[in-house]
MOPAC internal coordinates of N, CA, C and O (Angstrom, degrees):
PM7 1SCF
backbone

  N    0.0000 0     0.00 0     0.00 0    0    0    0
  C    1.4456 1     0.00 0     0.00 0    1    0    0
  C    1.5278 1   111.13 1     0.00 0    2    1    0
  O    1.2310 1   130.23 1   157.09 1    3    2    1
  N    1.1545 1    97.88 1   -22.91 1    3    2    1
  C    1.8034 1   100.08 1  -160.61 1    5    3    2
  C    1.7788 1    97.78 1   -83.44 1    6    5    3
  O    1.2310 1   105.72 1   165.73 1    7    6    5
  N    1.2940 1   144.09 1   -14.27 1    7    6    5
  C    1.4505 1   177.04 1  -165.13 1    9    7    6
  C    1.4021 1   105.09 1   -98.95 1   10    9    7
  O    1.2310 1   114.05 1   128.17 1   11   10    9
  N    1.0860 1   128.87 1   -51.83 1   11   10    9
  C    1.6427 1   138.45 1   167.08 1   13   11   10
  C    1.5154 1   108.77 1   -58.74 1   14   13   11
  O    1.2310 1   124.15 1   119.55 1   15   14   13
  N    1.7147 1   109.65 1   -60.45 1   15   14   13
  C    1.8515 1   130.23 1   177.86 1   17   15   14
  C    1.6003 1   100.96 1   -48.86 1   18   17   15
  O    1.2310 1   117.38 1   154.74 1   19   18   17
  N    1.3142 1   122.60 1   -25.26 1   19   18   17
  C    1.4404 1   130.33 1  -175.89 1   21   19   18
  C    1.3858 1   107.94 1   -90.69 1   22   21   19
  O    1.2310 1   125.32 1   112.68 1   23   22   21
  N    1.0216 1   107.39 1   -67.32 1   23   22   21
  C    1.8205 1   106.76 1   174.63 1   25   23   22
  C    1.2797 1   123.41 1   -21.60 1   26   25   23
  O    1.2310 1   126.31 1   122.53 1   27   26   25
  N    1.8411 1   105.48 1   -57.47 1   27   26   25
  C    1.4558 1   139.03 1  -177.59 1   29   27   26
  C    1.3740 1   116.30 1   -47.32 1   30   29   27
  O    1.2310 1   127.27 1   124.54 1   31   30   29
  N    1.4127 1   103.61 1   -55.46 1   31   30   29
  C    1.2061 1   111.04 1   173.31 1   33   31   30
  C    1.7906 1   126.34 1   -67.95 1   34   33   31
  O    1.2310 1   127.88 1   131.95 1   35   34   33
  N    1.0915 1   102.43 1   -48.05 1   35   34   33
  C    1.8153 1   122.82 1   168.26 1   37   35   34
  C    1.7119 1   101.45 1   -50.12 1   38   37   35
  O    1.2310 1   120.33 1   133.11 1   39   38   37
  N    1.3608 1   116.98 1   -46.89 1   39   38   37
  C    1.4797 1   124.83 1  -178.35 1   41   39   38
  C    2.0398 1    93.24 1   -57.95 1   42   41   39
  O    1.2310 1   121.28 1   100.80 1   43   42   41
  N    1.3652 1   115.16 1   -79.20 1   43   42   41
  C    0.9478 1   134.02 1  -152.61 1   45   43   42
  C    1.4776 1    99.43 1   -54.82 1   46   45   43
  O    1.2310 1   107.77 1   155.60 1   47   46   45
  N    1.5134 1   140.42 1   -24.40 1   47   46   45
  C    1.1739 1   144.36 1   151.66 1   49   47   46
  C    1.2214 1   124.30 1   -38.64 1   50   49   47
  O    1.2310 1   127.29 1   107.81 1   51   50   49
  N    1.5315 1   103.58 1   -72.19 1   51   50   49
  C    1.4479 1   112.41 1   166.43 1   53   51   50
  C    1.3691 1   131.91 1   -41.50 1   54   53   51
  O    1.2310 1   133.34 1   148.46 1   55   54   53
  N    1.7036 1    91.82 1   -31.54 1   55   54   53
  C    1.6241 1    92.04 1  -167.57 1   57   55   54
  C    2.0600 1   103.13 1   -71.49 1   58   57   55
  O    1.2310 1   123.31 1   131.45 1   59   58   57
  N    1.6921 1   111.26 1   -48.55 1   59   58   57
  C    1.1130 1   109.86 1   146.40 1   61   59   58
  C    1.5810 1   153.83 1   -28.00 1   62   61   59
  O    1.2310 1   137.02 1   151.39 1   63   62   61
  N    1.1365 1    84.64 1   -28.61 1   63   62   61
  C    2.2419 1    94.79 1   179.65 1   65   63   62
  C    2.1408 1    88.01 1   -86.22 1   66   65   63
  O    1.2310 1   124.32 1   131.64 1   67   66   65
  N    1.5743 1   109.31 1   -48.36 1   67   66   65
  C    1.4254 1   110.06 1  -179.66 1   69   67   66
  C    1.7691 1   116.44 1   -33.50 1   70   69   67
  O    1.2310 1   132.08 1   119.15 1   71   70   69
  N    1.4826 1    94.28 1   -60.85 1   71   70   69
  C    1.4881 1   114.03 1  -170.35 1   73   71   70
  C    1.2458 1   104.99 1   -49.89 1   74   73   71
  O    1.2310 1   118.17 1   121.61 1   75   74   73
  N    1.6503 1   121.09 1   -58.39 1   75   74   73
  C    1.3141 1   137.45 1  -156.29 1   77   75   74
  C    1.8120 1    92.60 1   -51.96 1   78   77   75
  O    1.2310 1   120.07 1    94.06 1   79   78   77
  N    1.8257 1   117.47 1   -85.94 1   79   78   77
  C    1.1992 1   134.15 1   135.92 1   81   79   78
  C    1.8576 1   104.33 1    12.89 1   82   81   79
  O    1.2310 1   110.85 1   113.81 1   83   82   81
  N    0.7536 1   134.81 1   -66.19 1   83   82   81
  C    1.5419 1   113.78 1   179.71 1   85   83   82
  C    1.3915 1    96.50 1  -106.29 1   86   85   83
  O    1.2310 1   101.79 1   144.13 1   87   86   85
  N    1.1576 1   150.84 1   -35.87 1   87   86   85
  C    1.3909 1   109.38 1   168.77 1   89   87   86
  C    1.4450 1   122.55 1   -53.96 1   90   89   87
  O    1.2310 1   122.45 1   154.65 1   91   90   89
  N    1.6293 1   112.92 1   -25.35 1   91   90   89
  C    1.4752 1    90.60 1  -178.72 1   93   91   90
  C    1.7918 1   117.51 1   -87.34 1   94   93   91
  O    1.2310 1   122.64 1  -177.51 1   95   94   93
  N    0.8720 1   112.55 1     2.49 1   95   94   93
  C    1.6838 1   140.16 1  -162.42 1   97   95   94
  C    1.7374 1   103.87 1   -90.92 1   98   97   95
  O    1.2310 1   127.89 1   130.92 1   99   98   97
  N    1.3931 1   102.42 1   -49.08 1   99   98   97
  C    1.5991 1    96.25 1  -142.85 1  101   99   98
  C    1.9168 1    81.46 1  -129.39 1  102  101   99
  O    1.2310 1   115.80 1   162.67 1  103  102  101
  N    1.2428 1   125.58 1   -17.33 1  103  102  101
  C    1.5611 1   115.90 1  -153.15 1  105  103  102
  C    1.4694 1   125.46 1    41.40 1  106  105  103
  O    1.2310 1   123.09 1  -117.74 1  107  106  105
  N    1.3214 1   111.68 1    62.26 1  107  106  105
  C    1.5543 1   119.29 1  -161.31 1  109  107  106
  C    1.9442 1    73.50 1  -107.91 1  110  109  107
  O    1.2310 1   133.21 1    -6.83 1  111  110  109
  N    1.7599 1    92.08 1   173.17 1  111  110  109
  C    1.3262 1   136.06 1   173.69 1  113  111  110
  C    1.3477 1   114.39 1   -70.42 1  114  113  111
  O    1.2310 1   115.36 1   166.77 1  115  114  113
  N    1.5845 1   126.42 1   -13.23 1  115  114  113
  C    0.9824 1   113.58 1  -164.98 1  117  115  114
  C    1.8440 1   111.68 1   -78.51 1  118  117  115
  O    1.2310 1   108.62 1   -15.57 1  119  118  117
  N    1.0754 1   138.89 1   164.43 1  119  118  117
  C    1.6713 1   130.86 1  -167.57 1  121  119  118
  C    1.4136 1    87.46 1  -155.18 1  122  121  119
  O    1.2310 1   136.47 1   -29.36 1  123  122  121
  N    1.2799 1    85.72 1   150.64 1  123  122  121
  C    1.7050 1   107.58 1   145.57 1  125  123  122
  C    1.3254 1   124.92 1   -83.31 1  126  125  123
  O    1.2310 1   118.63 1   -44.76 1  127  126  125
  N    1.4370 1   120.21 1   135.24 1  127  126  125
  C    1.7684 1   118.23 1   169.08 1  129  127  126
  C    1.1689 1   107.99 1   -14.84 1  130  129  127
  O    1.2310 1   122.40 1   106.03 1  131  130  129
  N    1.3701 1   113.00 1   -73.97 1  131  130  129
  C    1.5010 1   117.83 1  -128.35 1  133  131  130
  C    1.9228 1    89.47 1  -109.51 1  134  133  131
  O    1.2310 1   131.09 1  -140.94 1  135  134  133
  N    1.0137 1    96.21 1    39.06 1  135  134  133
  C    2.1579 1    87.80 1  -171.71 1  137  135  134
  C    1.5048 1   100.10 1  -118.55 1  138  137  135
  O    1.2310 1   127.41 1   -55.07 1  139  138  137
  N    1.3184 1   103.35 1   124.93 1  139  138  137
  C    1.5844 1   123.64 1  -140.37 1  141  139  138
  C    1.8205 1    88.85 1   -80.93 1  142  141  139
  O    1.2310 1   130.70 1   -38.19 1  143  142  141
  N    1.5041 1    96.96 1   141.81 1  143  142  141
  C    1.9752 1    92.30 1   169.62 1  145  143  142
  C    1.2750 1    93.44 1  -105.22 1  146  145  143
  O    1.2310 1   125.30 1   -32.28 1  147  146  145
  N    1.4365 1   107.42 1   147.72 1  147  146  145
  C    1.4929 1   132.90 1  -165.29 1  149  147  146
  C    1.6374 1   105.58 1  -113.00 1  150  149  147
  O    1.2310 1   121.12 1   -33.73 1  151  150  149
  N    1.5916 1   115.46 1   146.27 1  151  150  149
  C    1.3658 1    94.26 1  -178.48 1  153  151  150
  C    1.6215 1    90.86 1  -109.00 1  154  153  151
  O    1.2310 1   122.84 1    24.95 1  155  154  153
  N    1.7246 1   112.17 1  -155.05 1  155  154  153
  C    1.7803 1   110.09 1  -173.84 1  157  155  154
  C    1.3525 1    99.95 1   -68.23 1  158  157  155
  O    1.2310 1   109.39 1   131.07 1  159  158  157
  N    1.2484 1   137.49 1   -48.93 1  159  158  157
  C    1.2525 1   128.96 1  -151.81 1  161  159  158
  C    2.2010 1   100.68 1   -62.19 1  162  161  159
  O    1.2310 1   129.47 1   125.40 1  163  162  161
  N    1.4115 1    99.35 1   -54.60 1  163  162  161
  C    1.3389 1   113.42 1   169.54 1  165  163  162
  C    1.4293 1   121.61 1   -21.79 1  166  165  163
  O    1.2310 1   131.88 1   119.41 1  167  166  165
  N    1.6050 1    94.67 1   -60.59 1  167  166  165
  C    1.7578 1   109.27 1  -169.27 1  169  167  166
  C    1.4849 1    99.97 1   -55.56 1  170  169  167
  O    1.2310 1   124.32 1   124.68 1  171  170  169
  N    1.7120 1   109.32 1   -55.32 1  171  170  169
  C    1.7277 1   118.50 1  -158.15 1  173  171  170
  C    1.6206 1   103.84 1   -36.82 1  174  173  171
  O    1.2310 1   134.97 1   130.84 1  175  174  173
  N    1.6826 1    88.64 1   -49.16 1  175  174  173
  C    2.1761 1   110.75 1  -140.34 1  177  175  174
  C    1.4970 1    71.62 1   -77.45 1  178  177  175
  O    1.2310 1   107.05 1   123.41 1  179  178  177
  N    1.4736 1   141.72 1   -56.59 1  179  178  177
  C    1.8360 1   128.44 1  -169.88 1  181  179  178
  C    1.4170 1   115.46 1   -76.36 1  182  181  179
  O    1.2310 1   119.16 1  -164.14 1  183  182  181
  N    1.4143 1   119.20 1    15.86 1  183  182  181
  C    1.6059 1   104.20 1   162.99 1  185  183  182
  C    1.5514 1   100.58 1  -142.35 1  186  185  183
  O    1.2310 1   122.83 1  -170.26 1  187  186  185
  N    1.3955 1   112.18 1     9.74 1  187  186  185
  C    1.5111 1   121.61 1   172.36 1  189  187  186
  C    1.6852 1   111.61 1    68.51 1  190  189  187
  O    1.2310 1   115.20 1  -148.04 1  191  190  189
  N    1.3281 1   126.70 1    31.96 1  191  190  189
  C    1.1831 1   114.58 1   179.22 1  193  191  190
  C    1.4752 1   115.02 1  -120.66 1  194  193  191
  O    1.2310 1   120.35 1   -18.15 1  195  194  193
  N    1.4452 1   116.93 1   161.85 1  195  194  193
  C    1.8384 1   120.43 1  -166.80 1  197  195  194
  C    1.5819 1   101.01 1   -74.65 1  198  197  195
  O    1.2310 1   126.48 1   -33.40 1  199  198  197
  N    1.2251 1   105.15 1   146.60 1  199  198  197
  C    1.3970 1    90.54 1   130.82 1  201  199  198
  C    1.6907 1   146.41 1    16.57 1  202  201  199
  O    1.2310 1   133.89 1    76.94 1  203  202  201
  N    0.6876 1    90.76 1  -103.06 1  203  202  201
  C    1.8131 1   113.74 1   175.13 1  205  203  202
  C    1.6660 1   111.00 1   -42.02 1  206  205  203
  O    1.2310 1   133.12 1   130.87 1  207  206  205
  N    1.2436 1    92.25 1   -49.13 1  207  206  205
  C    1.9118 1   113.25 1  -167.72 1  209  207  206
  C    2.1161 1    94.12 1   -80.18 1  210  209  207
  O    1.2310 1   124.28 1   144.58 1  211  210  209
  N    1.0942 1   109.38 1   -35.42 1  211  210  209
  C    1.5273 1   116.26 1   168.62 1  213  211  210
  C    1.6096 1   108.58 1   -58.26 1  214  213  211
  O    1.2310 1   119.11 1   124.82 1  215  214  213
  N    1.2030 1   119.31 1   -55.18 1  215  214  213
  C    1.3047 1   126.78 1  -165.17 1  217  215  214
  C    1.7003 1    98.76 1   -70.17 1  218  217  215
  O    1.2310 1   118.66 1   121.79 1  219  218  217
  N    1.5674 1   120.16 1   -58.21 1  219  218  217
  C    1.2670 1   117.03 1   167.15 1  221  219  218
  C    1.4104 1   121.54 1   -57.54 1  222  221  219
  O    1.2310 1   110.59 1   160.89 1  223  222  221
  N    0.9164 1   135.30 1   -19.11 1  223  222  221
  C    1.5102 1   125.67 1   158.90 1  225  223  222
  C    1.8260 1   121.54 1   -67.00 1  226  225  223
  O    1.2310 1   124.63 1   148.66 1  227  226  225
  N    1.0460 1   108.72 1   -31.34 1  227  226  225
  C    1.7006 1   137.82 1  -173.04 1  229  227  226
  C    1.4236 1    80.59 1   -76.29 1  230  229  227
  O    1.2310 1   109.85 1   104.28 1  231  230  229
  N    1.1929 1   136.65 1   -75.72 1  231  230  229
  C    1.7651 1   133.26 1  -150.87 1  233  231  230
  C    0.9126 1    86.74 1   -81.95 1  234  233  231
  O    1.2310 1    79.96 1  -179.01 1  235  234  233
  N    1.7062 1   173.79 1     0.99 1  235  234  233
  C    1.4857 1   150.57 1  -157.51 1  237  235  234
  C    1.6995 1    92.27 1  -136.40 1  238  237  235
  O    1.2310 1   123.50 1   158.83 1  239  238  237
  N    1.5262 1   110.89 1   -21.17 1  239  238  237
  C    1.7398 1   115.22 1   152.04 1  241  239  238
  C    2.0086 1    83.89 1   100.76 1  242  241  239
  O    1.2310 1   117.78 1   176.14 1  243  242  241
  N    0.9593 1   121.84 1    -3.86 1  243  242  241
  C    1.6101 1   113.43 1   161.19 1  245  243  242
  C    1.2818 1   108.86 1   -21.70 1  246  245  243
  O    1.2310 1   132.88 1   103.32 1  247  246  245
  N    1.4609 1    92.73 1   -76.68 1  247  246  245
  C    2.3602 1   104.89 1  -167.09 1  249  247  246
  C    1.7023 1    89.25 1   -99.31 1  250  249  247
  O    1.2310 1   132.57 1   -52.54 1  251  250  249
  N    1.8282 1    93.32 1   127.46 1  251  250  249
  C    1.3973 1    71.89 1   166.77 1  253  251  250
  C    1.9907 1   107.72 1  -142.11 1  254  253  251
  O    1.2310 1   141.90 1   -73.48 1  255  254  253
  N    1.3317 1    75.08 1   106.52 1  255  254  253
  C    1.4883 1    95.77 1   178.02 1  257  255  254
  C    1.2625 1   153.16 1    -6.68 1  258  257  255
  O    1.2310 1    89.85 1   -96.73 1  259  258  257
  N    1.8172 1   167.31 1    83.27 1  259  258  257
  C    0.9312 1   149.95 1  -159.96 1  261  259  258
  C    1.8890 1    98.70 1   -67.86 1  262  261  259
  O    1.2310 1   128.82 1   -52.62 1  263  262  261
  N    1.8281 1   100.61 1   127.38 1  263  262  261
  C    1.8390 1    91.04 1   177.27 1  265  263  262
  C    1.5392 1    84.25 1   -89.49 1  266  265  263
  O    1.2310 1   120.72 1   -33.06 1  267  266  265
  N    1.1709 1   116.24 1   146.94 1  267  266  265
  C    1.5074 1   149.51 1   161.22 1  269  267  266
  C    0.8711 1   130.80 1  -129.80 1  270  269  267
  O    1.2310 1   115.93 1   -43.68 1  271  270  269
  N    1.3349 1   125.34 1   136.32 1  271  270  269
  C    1.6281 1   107.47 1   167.17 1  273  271  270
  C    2.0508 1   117.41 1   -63.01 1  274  273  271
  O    1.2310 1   132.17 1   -17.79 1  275  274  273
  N    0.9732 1    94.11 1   162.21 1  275  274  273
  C    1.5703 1   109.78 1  -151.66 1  277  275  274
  C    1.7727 1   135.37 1    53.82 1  278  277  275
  O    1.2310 1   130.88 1  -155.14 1  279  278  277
  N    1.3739 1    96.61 1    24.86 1  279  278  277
  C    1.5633 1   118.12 1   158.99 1  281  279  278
  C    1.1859 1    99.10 1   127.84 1  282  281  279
  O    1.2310 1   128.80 1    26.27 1  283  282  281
  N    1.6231 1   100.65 1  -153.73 1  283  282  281
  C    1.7994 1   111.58 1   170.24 1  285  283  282
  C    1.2410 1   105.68 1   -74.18 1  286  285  283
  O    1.2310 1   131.17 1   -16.85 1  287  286  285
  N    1.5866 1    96.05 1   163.15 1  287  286  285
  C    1.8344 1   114.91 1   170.53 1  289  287  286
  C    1.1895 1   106.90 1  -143.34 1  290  289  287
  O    1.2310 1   122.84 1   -36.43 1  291  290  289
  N    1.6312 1   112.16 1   143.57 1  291  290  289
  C    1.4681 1   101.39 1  -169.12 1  293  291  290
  C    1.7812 1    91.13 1  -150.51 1  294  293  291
  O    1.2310 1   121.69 1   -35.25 1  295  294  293
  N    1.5797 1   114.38 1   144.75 1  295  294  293
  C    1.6976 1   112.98 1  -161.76 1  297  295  294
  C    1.6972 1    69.56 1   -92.78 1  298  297  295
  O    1.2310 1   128.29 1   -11.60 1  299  298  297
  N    1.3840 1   101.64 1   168.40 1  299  298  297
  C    1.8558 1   113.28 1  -164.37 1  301  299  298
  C    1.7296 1    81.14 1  -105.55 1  302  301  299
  O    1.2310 1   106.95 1  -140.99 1  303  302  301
  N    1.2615 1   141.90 1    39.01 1  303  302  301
  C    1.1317 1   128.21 1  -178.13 1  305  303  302
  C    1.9514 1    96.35 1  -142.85 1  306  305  303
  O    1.2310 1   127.71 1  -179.09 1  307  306  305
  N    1.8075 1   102.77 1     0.91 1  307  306  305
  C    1.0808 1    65.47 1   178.07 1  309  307  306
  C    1.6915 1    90.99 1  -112.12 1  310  309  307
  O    1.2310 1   113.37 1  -159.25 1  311  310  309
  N    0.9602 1   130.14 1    20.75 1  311  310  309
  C    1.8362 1   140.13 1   170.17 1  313  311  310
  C    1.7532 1   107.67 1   -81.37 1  314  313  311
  O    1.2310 1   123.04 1  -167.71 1  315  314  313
  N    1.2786 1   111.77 1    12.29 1  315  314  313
  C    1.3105 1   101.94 1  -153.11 1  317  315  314
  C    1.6568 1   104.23 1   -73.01 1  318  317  315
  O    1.2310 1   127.15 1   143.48 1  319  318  317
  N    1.4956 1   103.85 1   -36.52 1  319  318  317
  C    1.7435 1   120.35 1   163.36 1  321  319  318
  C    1.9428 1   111.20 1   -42.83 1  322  321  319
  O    1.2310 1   125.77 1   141.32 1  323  322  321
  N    1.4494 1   106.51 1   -38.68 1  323  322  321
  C    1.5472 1    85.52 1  -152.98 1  325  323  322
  C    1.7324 1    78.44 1  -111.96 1  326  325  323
  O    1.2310 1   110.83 1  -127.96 1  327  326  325
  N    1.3311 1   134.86 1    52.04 1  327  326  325
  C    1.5027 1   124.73 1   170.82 1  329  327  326
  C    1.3135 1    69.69 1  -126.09 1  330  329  327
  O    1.2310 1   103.67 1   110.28 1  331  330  329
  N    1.4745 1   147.66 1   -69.72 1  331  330  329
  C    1.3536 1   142.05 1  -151.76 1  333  331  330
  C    1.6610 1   103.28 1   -58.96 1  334  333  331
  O    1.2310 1   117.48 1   148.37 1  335  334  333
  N    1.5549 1   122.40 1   -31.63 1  335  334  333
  C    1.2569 1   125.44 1   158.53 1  337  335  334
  C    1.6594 1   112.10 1   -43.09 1  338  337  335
  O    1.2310 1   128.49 1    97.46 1  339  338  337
  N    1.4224 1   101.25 1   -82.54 1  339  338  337
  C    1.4983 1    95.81 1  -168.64 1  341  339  338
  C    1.3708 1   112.31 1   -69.24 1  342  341  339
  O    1.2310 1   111.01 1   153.35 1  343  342  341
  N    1.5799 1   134.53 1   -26.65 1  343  342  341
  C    1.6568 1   106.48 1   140.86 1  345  343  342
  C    1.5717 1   133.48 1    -2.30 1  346  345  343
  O    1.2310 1   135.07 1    96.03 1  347  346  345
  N    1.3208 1    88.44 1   -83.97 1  347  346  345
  C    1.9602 1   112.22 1  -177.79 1  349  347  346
  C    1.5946 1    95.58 1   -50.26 1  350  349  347
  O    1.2310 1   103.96 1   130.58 1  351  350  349
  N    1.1595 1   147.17 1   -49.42 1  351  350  349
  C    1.1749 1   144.80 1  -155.82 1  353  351  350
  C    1.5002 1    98.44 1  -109.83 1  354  353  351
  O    1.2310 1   113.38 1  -171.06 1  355  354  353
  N    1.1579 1   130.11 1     8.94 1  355  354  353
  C    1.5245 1   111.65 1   142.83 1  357  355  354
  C    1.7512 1    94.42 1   103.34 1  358  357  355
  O    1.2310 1    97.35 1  -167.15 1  359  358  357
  N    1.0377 1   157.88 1    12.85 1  359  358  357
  C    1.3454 1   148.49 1   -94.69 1  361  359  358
  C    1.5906 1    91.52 1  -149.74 1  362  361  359
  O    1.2310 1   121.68 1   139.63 1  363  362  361
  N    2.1115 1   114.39 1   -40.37 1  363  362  361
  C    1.0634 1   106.60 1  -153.64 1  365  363  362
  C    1.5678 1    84.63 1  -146.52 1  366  365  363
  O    1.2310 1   120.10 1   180.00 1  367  366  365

């Protein structure tokens, strides 16, 4: 059993690195369970940017948004490109 509990887990990894890998690739629908949706205020304060620099990313199609009612929504897996951005540039 304890050989199976291993598999499961090794499976369930993989299946994760996949997801990550096309969400950041393709901006598809696909999510993880447990991968938190972020609203605008969220995105700004976790990739450190104003306002302004939010809105220009949104129109040039960088971040691109779930419309919802009560603003944007965004799964935190699919920013994973532009946090390693503002990383490199000091941001976060």
């Amino acid at each position: 059993m304890n050989k199976i509990d291993a598999l499961l887990d090794v499976l369930s990894k993989i299946y994760q690195i996949l997801v990550l890998v096309y969400n950041s690739k393709y901006h598809g629908s696909l999510v993880f369970d447990e991968d938190p949706q972020m609203d605008r205020q969220e995105v700004k304060d976790y990739l450190g940017i104003s306002e302004s620099t939010y809105k220009r990313k949104v129109k040039e199609g960088v971040l691109k948004p779930q419309k919802l009612p009560g603003g944007d929504k965004y799964f935190k897996s699919q920013l994973l490109s532009e946090f390693k951005e503002s990383r490199r540039r000091g941001r976060v």
